[in-house]
MARZA-928553 format. One record per atom (N, C-alpha, C): residue in three letters; x, y, z negated; residue number from 0. Coordinates in steps of 0.1 Angstrom, whole numbers. Each point is the difference from the previous one (the first is absolute). Layout:
MARZA-928553
 code  east north    up pos
  ALA     X     Y     Z NUM
...
This chain:
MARZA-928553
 code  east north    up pos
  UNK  1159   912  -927   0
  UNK     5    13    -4   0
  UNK    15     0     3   0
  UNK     5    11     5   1
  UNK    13    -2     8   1
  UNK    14     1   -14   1
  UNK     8     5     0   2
  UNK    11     1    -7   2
  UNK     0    14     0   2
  UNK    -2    10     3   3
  UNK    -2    11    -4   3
  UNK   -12     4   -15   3
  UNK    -6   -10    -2   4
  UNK   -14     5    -6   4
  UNK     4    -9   -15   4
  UNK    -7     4   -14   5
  UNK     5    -9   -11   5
  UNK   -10   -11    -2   5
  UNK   -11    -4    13   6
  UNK    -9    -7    -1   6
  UNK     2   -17     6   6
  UNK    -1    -9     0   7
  UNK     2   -14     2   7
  UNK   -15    -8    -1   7
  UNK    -2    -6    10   8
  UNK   -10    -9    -3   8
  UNK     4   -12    -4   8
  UNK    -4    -9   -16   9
  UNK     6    -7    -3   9
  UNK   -11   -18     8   9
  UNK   -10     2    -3  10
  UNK    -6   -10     6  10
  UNK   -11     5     4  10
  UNK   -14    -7     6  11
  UNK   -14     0     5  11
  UNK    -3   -15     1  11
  UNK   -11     0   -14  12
  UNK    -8   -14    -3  12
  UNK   -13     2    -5  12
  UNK    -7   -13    -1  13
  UNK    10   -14    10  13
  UNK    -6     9    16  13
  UNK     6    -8     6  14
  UNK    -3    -4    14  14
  UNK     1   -13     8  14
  UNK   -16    -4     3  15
  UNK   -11     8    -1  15
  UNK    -6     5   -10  15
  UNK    -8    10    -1  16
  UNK    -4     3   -13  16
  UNK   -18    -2     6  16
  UNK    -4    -4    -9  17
  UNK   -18     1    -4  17
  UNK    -7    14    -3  17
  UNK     2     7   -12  18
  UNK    -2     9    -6  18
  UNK     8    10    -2  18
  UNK    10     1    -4  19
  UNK     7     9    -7  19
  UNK    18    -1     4  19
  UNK     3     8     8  20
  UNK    12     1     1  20
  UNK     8     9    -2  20
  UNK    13   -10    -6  21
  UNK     8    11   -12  21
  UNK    16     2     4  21
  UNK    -1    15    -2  22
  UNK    16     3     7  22
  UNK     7     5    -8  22
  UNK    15    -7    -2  23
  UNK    10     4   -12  23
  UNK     9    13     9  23
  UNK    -4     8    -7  24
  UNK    11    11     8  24
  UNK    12     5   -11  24
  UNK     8     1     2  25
  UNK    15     2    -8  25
  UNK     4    14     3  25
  UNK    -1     9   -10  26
  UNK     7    11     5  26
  UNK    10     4   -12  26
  UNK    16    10     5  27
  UNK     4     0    -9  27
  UNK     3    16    -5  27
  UNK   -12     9     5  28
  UNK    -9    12    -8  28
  UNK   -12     1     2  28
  UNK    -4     4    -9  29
  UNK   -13     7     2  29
  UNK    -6     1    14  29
  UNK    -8    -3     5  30
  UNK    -3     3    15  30
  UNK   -19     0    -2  30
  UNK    -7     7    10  31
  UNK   -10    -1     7  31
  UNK    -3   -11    15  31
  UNK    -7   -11    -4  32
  UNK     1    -8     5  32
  UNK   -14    -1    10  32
  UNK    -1     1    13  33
  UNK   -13    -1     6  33
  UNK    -3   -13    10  33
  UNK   -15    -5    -6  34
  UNK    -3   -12    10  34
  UNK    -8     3    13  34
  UNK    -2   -10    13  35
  UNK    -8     1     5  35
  UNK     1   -16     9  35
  UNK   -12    -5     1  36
  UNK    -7   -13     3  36
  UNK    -2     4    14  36
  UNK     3    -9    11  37
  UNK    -6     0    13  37
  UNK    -4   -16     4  37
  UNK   -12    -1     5  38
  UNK     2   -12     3  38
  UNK     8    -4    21  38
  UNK     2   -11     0  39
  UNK    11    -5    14  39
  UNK    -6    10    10  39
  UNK   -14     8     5  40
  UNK    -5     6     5  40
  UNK     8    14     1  40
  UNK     4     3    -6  41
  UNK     6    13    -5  41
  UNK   -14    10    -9  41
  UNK    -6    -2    -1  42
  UNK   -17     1    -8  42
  UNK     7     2   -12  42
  UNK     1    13    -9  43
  UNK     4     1   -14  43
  UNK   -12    -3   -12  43
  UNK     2    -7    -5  44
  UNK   -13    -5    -6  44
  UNK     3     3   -15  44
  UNK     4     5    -8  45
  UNK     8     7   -11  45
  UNK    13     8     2  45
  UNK    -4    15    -6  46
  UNK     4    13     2  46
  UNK     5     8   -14  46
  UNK     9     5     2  47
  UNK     1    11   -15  47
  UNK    -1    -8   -14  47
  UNK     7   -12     3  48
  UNK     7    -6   -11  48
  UNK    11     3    -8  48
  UNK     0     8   -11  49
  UNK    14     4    -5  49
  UNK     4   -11   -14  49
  UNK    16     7    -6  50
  UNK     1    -3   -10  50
  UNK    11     7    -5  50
  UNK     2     6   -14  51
  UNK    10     7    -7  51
  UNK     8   -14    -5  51
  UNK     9    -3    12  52
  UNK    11   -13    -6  52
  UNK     7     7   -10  52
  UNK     1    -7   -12  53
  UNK    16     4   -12  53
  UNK    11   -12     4  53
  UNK    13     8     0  54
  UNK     9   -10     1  54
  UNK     0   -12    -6  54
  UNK     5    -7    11  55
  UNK     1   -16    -3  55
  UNK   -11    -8     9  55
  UNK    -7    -9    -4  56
  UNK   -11    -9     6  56
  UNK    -9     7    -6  56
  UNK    -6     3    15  57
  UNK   -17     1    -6  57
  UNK    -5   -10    13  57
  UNK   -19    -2    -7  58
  UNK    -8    -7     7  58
  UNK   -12     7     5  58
  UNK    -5    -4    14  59
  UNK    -7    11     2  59
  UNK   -15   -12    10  59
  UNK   -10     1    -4  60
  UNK   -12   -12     6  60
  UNK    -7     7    11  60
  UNK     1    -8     6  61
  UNK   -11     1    14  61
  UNK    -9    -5     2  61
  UNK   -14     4    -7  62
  UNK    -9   -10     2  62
  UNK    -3     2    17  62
  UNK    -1   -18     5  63
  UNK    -3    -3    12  63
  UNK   -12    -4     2  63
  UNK   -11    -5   -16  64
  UNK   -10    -8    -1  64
  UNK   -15     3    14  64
  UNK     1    10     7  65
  UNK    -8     5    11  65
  UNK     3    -1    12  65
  UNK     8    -2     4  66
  UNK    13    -4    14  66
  UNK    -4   -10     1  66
  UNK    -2    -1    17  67
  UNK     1   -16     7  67
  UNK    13    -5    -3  67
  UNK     0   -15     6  68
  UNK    12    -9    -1  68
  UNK    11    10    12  68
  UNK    10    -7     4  69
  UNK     5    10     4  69
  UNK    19     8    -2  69
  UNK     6     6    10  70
  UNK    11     7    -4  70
  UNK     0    10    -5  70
  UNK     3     5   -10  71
  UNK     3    17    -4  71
  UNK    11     2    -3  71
  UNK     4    14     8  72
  UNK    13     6    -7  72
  UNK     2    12   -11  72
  UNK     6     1    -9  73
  UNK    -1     6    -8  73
  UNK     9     8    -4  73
  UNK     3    14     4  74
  UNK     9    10     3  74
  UNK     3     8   -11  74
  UNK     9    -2    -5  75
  UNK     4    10   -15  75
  UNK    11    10     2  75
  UNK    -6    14     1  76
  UNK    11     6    -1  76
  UNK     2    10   -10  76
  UNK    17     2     0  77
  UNK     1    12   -14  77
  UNK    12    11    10  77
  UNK    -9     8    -4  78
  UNK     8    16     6  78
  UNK    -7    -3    17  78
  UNK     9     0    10  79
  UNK    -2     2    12  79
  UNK     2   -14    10  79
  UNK     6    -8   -10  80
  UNK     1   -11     4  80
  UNK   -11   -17    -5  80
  UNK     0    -5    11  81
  UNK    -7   -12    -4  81
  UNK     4    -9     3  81
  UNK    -6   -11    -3  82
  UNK     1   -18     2  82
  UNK   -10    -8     1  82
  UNK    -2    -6     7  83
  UNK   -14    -7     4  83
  UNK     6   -19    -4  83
  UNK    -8    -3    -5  84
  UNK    -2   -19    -1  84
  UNK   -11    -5     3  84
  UNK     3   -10     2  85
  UNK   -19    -8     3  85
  UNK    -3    -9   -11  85
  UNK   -14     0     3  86
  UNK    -8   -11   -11  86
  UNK   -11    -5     7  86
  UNK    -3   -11    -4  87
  UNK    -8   -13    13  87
  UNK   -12     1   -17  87
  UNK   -13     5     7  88
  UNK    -9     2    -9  88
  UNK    -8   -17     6  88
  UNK    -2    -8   -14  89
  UNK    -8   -11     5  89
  UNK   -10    -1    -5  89
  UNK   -12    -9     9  90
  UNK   -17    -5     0  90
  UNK     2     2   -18  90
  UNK   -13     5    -5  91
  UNK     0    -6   -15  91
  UNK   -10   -13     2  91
């Protein structure tokens, strides 16, 4: 999230993740926060993920437990702007 926005991604763990991957996002107001999962394919495989962040840390889960092993990126944006990171989904 760029320097215009009050949003920060603070981490994405673990990675790899098995089941459940968790993303600290840092915001310092109030914001509407939205997810979306693609896997390396560009194939969006989770859609219309939101979250009412309150200032400060919030935590927000992704369950992955149905996903092949594999890259995904995971694109969060607030307002008009986004940011994408990766996550290496592995074999359970």
């Amino acid at each position: 999230i760029g320097k215009n926005t009050n949003a920060n991604i603070v981490n994405v763990y673990p990675n790899p993740v098995n089941d459940i991957a968790v993303l600290n996002v840092f915001v310092s107001a109030a914001e509407n926060i939205s997810f979306r999962v693609s896997a390396a394919s560009g194939k969006v495989v989770l859609d219309k993920i939101s979250m009412n962040a309150l200032e400060g840390l919030n935590k927000k889960l992704i369950d992955m437990r149905g996903m092949r092993a594999g890259v995904y990126y995971i694109k969060i944006s607030v307002r008009n702007i986004s940011r994408t990171v990766s996550v290496i989904k592995a074999n359970n």
